[in-house]
C-alpha positions as CSV (number, residue, x, y, z in Angstrom):
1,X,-28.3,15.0,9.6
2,X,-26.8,11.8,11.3
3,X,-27.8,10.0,8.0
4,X,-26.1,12.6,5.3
5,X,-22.6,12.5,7.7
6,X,-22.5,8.8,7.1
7,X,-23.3,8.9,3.3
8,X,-20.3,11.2,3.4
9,X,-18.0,8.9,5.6
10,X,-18.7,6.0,3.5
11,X,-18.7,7.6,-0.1
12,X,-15.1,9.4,1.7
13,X,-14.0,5.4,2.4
14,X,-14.9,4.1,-0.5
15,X,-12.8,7.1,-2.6
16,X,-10.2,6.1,-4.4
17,X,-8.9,9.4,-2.6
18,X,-8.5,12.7,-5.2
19,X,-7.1,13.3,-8.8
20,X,-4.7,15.9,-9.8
21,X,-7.5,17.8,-10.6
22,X,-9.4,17.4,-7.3
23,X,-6.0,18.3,-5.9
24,X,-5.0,21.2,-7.1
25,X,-8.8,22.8,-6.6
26,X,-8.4,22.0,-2.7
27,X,-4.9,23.7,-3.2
28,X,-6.7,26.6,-5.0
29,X,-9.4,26.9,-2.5
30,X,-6.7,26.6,0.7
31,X,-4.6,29.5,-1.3
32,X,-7.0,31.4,-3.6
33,X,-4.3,34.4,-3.1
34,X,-1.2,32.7,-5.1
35,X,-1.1,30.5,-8.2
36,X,0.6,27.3,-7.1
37,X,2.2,24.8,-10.1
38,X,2.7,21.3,-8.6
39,X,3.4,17.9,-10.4
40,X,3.8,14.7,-9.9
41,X,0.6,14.1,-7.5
42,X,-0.2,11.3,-6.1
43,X,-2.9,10.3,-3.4
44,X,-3.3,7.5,-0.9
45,X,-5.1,6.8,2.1
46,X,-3.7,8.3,5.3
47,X,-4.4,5.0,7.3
48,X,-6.5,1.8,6.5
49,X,-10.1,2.6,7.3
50,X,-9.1,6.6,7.6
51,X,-11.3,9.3,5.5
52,X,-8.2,11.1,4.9
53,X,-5.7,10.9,2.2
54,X,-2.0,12.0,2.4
55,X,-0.9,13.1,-1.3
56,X,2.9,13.5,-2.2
57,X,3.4,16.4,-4.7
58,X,5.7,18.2,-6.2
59,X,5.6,22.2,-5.7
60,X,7.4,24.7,-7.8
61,X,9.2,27.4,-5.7
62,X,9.2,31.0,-6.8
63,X,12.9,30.4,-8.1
64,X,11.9,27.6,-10.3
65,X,13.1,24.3,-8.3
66,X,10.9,21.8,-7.6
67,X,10.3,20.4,-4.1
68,X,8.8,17.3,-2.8
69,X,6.0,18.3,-0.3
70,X,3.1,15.6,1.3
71,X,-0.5,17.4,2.1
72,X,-3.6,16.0,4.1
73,X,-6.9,15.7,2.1
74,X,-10.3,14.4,3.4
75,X,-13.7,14.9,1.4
76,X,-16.0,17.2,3.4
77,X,-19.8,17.5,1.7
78,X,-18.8,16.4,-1.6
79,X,-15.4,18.5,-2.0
80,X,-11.7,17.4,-1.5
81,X,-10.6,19.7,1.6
82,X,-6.7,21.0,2.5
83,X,-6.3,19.9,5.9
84,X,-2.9,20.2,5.9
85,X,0.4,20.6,4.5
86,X,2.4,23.4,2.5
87,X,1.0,26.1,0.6
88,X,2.4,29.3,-1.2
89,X,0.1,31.6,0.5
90,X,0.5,34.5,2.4
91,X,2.6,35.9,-0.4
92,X,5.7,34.2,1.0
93,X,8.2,33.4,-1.7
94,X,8.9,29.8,-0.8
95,X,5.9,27.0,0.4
96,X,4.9,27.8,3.8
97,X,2.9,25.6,6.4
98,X,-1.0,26.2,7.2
């Protein structure tokens, strides 16, 4: 078990952190209630040696607008997690924290 947690650690630090794609399924996954539309994503690490990424997004509120938003990632068994940041869920009309 020790072994498999430190493949993961390592493949997380050697990550490039996630794409849009990888993104918006942790999104999905955090929220599976509401559809969310972001743009504009863009993913670095948190802090040098850190497993977590911070990504800056864009997230369309329910009127439309567009809001700038930053979220916490981090790879957890081969998936890009939502640790936090913003989300629409909870059928709130604008982006709510977790």
């Amino acid at each position: 078990m020790k072994t498999l947690f430190a493949l993961a650690m390592l493949a997380a630090l050697q990550s490039g952190g996630p794409t849009a794609a990888q993104f918006e399924a942790a999104l999905a996954a955090a929220c599976p209630e509401q559809r969310a539309q972001t743009r504009n994503v863009a993913c670095a690490r948190a802090e040098q040696g850190s497993i977590q990424f911070e990504c800056r997004y864009e997230l369309r509120a329910a009127d439309g607008s567009w809001a700038r938003h930053a979220a916490i990632l981090q790879q957890a068994e081969g998936e890009w997690v939502w640790i936090d940041g913003p989300t629409p869920c909870e059928g709130e009309s604008e982006a709510i924290l977790n």
